[in-house]
Structures are given as C-alpha cells and as structure tokens.
GURO-488866 format. One record per residue (C-alpha): z, y, x; residue in one letter. Coordinates in steps of 0.001 Angstrom, whole numbers, plus 500000, padded with zeros to 6 digits. Each point is the difference from the previous one (the first is absolute). Layout:
REM GURO-488866
ZYXA
...
REM end
This chain:
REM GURO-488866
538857451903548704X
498736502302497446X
498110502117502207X
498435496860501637X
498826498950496556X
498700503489499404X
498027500354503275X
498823495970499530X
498308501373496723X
498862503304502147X
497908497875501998X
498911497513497127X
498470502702498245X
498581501577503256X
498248496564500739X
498754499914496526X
497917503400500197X
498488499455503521X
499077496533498337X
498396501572497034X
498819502837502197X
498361497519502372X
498340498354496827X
498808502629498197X
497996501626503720X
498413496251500249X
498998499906496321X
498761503792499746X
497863498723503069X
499164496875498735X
498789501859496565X
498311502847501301X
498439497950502432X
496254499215498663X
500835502879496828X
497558502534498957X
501048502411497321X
496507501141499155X
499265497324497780X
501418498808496943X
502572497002500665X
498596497392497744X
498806496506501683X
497196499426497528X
497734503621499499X
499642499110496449X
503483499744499570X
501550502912497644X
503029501645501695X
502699500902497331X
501665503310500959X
503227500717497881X
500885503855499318X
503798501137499253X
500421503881499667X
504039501684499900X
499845503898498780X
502283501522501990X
499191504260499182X
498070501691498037X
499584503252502259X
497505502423498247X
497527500091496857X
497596502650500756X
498742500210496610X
497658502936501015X
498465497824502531X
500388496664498110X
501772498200503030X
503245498005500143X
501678499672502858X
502313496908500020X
502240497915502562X
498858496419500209X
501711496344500598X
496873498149500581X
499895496138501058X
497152497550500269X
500267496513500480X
497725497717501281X
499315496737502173X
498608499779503171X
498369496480500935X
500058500802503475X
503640501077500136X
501656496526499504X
502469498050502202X
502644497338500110X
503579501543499779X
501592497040501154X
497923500131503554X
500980503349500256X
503746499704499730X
500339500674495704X
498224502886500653X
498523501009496591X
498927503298500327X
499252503113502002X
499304503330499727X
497001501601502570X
498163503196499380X
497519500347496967X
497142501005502395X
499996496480501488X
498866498277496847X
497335499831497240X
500971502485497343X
498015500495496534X
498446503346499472X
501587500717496803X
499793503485499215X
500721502619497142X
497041500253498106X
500679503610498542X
501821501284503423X
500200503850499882X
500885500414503755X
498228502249502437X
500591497776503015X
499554496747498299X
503501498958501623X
501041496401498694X
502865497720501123X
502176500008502464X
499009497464503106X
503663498370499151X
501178496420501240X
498322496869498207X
502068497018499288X
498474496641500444X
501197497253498830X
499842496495502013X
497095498644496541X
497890503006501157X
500957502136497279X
500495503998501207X
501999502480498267X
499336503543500345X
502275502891498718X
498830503707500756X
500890503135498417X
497455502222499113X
499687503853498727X
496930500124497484X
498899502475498172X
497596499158497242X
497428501309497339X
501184500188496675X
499002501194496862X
502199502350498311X
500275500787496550X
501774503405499535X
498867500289495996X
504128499380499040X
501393501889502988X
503040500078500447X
500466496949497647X
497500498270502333X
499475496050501043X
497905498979502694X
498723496680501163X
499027499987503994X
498283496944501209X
500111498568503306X
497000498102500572X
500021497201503113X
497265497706501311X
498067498828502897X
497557502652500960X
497482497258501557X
500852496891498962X
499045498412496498X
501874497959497719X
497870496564501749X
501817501087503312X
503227501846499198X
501964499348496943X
502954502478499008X
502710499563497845X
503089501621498623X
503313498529500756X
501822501329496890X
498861501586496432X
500922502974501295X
501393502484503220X
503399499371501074X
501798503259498729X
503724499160501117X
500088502263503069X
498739502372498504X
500832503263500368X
500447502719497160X
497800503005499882X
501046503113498156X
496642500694498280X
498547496394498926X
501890497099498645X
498516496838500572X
499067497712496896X
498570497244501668X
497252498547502771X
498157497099498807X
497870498089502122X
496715498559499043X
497019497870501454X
496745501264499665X
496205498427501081X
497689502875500282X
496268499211500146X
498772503360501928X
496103501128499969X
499423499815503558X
501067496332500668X
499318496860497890X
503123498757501460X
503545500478497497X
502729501998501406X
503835498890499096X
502575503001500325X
503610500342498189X
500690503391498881X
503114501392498948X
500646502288497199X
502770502859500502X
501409501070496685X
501420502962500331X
501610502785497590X
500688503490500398X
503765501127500258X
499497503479497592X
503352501266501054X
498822502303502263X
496901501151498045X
502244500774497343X
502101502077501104X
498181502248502117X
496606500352498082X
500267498527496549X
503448501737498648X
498936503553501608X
496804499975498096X
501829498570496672X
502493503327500430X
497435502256500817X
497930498693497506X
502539500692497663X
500115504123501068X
496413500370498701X
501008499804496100X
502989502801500315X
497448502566501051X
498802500046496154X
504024500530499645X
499874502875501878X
499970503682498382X
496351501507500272X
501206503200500973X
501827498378503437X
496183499993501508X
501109496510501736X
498501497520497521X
496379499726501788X
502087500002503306X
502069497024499363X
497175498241498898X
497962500596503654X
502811499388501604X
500893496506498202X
496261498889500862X
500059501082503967X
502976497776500153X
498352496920498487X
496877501233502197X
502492499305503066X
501292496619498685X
496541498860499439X
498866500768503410X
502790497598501243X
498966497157497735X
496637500594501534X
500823499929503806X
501620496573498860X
497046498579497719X
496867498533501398X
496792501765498984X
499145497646497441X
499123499873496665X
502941498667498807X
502226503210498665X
503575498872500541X
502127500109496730X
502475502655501598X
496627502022500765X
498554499546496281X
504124501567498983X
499278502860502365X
496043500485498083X
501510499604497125X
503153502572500107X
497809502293501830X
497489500056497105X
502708500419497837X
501189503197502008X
496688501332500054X
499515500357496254X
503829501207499725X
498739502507501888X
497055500621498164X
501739499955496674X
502692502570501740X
497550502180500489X
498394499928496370X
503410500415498730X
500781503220502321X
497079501475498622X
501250499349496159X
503253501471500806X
498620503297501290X
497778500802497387X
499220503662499633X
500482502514497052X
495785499262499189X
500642496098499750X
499636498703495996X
502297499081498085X
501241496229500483X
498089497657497748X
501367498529496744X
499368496595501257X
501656500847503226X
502890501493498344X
500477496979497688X
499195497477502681X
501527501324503083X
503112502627498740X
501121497390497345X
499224496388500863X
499661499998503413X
503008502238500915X
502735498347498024X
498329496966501842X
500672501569503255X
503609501257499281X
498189503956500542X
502023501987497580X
500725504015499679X
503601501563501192X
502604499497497367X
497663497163498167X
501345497027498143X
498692497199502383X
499705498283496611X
498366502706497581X
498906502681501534X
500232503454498234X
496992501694498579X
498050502293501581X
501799503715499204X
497502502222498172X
499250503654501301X
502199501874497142X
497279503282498005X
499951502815501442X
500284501888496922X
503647498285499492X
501361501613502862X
502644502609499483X
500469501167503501X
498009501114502093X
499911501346503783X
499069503170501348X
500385501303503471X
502540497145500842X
502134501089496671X
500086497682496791X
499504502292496909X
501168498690496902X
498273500230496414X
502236502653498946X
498846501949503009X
496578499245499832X
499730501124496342X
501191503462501556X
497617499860502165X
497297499612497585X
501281502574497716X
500288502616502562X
496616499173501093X
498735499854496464X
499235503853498488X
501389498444496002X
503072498419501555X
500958502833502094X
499466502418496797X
501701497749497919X
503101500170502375X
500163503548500491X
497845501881497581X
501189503441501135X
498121499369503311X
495733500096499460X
498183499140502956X
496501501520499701X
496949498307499989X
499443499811504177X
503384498120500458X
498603497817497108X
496552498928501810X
501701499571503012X
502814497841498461X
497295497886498253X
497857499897503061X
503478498540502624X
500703497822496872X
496764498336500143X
500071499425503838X
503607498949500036X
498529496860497590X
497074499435502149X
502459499265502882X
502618498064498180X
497005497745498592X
498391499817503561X
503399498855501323X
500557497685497229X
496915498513500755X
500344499696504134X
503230498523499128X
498589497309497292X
497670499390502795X
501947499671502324X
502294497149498204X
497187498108498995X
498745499866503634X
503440499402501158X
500341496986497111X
496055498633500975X
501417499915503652X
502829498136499333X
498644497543497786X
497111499373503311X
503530499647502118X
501405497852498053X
497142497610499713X
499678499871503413X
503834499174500237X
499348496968497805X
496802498884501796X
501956500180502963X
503084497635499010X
497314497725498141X
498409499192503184X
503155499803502513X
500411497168497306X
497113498644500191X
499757500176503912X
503517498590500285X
499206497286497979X
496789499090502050X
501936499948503534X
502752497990498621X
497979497731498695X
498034499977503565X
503236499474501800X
500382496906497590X
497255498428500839X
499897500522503753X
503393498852500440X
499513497145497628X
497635498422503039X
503147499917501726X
501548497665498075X
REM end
C-alpha cells in the first residue's frame, strides 16, 4: 500500500509539471506574441517608467592606485514593470511567474557612468523573472572596474571613497526614472579582502542637468568607503626605514680614526634611496607626496647633513701641528658646558667634577735629566759641569793645570753643549704644546660629535612619533 501511495503522488506531481509546462509554452506564446523589445513598455509615451536599482558587493578584487581603477565584483538588480508583460494567473493554471532569457525583453540601458573597462563589458544576459502584474526582475553579476580618485597624501594611513555612478545613458528623467532600493549596497555577502576594509556603501539619488541636453538626467551613485589595512606597509617599509633611520646618528658615535663614519652615512642613505623607489613604483605620479614618502624626505635630509656635519667634524679632529690654538670662547663653550652636557669626559675623570687641566711642570725644576737613553742625576750633572768647567776642575785637583788650549776648547764644547740642550728643550716645549693644541682640537670634535648624535637621535625619534601616531 505504501508504495501505491508513493507512486499515486509520483504521478500527481508528474501531471502537475506537464500542466504547468503546457501553461507556461501557451502563455510565453501568448506574451511574446505581438511583443517588440525595442521600445519602451509603457502604454501612454508620456508615461514615466520607474526603474528600481539594488546593488550586493560581493569582492573587491584590485585597487590600482597607480592607474586610479577599482576593480570590484558586483550583485546588481533592477526592477521594473512591463505593461505589455501582464496576464491572468488563474487562466493559466496559478501560474505566477516565469523565467525566459533577458534578450527577449525590454531592458533599461543603465550603465556605469565612470566605467574604466577596455571592452566596455556590462552584465551578464542572465534569466529575467516576470511576474504575472508585468513586473520583471533582473539579477546579473557583473565585474567593473571603475575610475577613482585616489588620495595617497596619508599613505599608508590612507581612506578612499570610490563611487559607482549608474544611469540611463539615453533616456532622461521625463522617460526613465531610477531609484535606489535601499540607503545603501547590500554588504552581507561580502567577502573580506586583505588590503581594504570596507566602511560603508551608501547609496544616493542624484538629477544631473548636463550641458549638452536641456533634458535632467536621474542616476544613483554609490559611495565605497574604504580604508587602508597598514599592516603590511608597516612592516615591510615603514619599520626598516625607522631602524635604519636610527643607524645614521651612531656614525657621529663612531671613533674618527676608524675611517667608516662618512661610509655609514652613504650607506644609510642608498638604503632609504631603495625604500623610496618602492614607495614610488606604488604611488601615482601626483602631486600629492604620501606621508610615508615626506618620512623618507625627511630622514634622508636628516642623513644628508649628518653627513655633512661628519665631515666638518673629521676635519676638526685631524687638525695639523700649524692649526691655532682653540679659542677661549670655544674652550669655555664647547670643553666645559657642552661636554659635561654630552657625558664627554677625559680617562680617569670624575663624571661629576672633572680634574683640572695638569700644568707642564719648569724646566728649570727638573733634577734629572736624559742623555743617550741614560737618566743623569743632579749629583752627576754637577760633575759634569765641573769637569767641563776650567775653575771647577782646578778647584778639585789643583795639582793638575790644564794650559790655556784645553781651556778654549773646554769653553768652546761648553758653549755648544748649551746650545743643544736649549735647542732640545725648546723642540720638546714645542712639541707638547702642539701635542696639547691637538688634543684640545680632538677633543672638541669628540664633544661636537656626541652633541649631535643627540641631537639627531632626538629628531628621528621624534619623527618616528609622529609617523606612527597617524596610525593610531
């Protein structure tokens, strides 16, 4: 019995859909039948024919921001009734609706406005559904790729608003009337893209009065909010330059004698060089500097006069024997304020009171001397000068006379044997206060160099700051 009930049900429903089959062939034919779908299906020409306009998002698949074009996956459905395209359901079986190809009816030439494409391609020719009050339904995705203005100025911290822009290309607002079936796009199906989050699509209705006709022009255009995800941007082109950027200062920490100072700086700028030529490639050629691109201006700037400054300073720190003496200003200034400032202090210096400057003892005080690599002490050198000197030596030992030859030439070695310990004396005086004038040019170099590491490390931290604070 139960499979007797299931085939009696078998052929109910079989008899059903060659009934509604049989229905919908006579009313297609009885529809079609006198049906043009050049013209627009009003019964009175002066009648205006409403067209409603319902657009889904579905992907966003590229921003060319270079090229200014948007390429996004539309939902797009337009609604409208067809006066010609009406019928009884009840004399066609309760048949309420069918669904026939899109070619064989009157469709509105709405079109983007602001379409981007090369072919032009709109719609797909999908299935219309008509309903038995003449009202026809079509759905049909569409791939569109739109103008849109970018704005790159806060790049990577960017927001950008794309507009879609649909109307009837010939008809005016007397003939064709469009409307928008919600506020804004339907965004539930939407899906995710890794690069843009999507703030919002409102719709709006707009009645454009154009120069060429006198005629006003309805359209609804759609406004894509969108905002940059800077995740990406972040990590591979902001936080390199913030590091690198943070390499140029430590070159005035290195020693001028290493000969790599000017080199780190040239190298720290043809890295940024390279990271600026990517944010390029990116940016379109406009006049609007992106705010990454301003950070890379800025920090390279900053490296260049690092540089420059290096080099002033490399030329302070090898100063020659003929360079002056270092200014009293300078001294007071720079050795004083500005190094205790800077932390720059002498080995074995209280960081907190430096020691004095030691004073070069007389050389008249000095009880030894050298000679030939030996120290001679005062007792020996007052030998020396007595057995040199003709009084001292007779005074010693007055049974020995020398006779007067021995004492010329004794005079005459004495006299030569002061010229050379005063000509020494003075190379050697010389020499210290060269040595000292050097080292005072050294060290203010030293303390112009950690003043402006500070100074420089200050000014990119401070850069940082404010770049990343557009993040947030």
């Amino acid at each position: 019995e139960g499979e007797k009930g299931l085939q009696s049900i078998a052929v109910l429903l079989w008899s059903c859909w060659c009934a509604h089959g049989k229905y919908a062939h006579k009313l297609l034919n009885d529809l079609f039948t006198n049906y043009t779908s050049a013209l627009r299906p009003v019964e009175d020409t002066n009648t205006i024919l409403n067209v409603t306009l319902q657009v889904t998002l579905s992907q966003i698949i590229d921003m060319d921001e270079r090229n200014q074009i948007l390429t996004a996956y539309l939902w797009i459905r337009q609604v409208w009734v067809d006066a010609h395209l009406k019928w009884n359901k009840d004399d066609y079986d309760g048949l309420d609706t069918i669904r026939i190809p899109s070619s064989y009816v009157w469709r509105p030439d709405i079109v983007l406005y602001n379409n981007a494409d090369d072919h032009f391609t709109g719609p797909m020719d999908t299935n219309v559904v008509i309903r038995h009050d003449g009202q026809i339904m079509w759905d049909s995705p569409a791939i569109t790729k739109s103008s849109c203005k970018v704005d790159v100025s806060f790049f990577p911290f960017d927001a950008q608003q794309c507009r879609f822009t649909y109307g009837s290309w010939t008809y005016n607002g007397n003939q064709l009337d469009i409307q928008n079936a919600m506020e804004s796009a339907d965004l539930a199906d939407l899906v995710e893209n890794v690069e843009w989050e999507v703030l919002g699509m409102p719709a709006k209705r707009n009645i454009i009065l154009y120069g060429c006709c006198a005629d006003p022009y309805p359209d609804v255009t759609y406004t894509l909010k969108l905002k940059r995800r800077a995740s990406f941007y972040v990590f591979n082109l902001l936080i390199p330059c913030v590091m690198i950027s943070f390499l140029a200062p430590l070159g005035f920490y290195l020693p001028a004698d290493s000969g790599e100072k000017v080199s780190l700086g040239v190298t720290v700028m043809l890295a940024l060089t390279v990271f600026q030529l990517l944010v390029a490639e990116i940016m379109p050629p406009s006049e609007n500097v992106p705010l990454i691109g301003k950070y890379y201006i800025a920090t390279m700037t900053m490296i260049t006069a690092s540089t420059a400054l290096t080099i002033f300073i490399m030329n302070i720190h090898h100063c020659g024997p003929d360079a002056k003496p270092v200014p009293k200003w300078a001294k007071k200034v720079i050795l004083q304020y500005m190094a205790r400032m800077c932390f720059v202090y002498e080995v074995g210096e209280n960081c907190m009171s430096p020691q004095p400057e030691k004073q070069e003892p007389p050389l008249v005080k000095n009880t030894n001397c050298t000679m030939n690599g030996q120290t001679v002490t005062s007792e020996e050198r007052e030998d020396m000068d007595q057995m040199m000197s003709p009084i001292g030596s007779i005074g010693k030992n007055p049974t020995n006379h020398y006779n007067r030859e021995f004492s010329c030439c004794s005079q005459s070695n004495e006299r030569q044997l002061l010229r050379n310990i005063e000509y020494i004396a003075n190379c050697y005086r010389d020499q210290r206060a060269t040595q000292k004038r050097t080292g005072e040019w050294k060290k203010v170099a030293k303390v112009l160099d950690r003043f402006f590491m500070w100074i420089f490390f200050i000014m990119v931290f401070f850069m940082s700051l404010l770049i990343m604070g557009k993040a947030i």
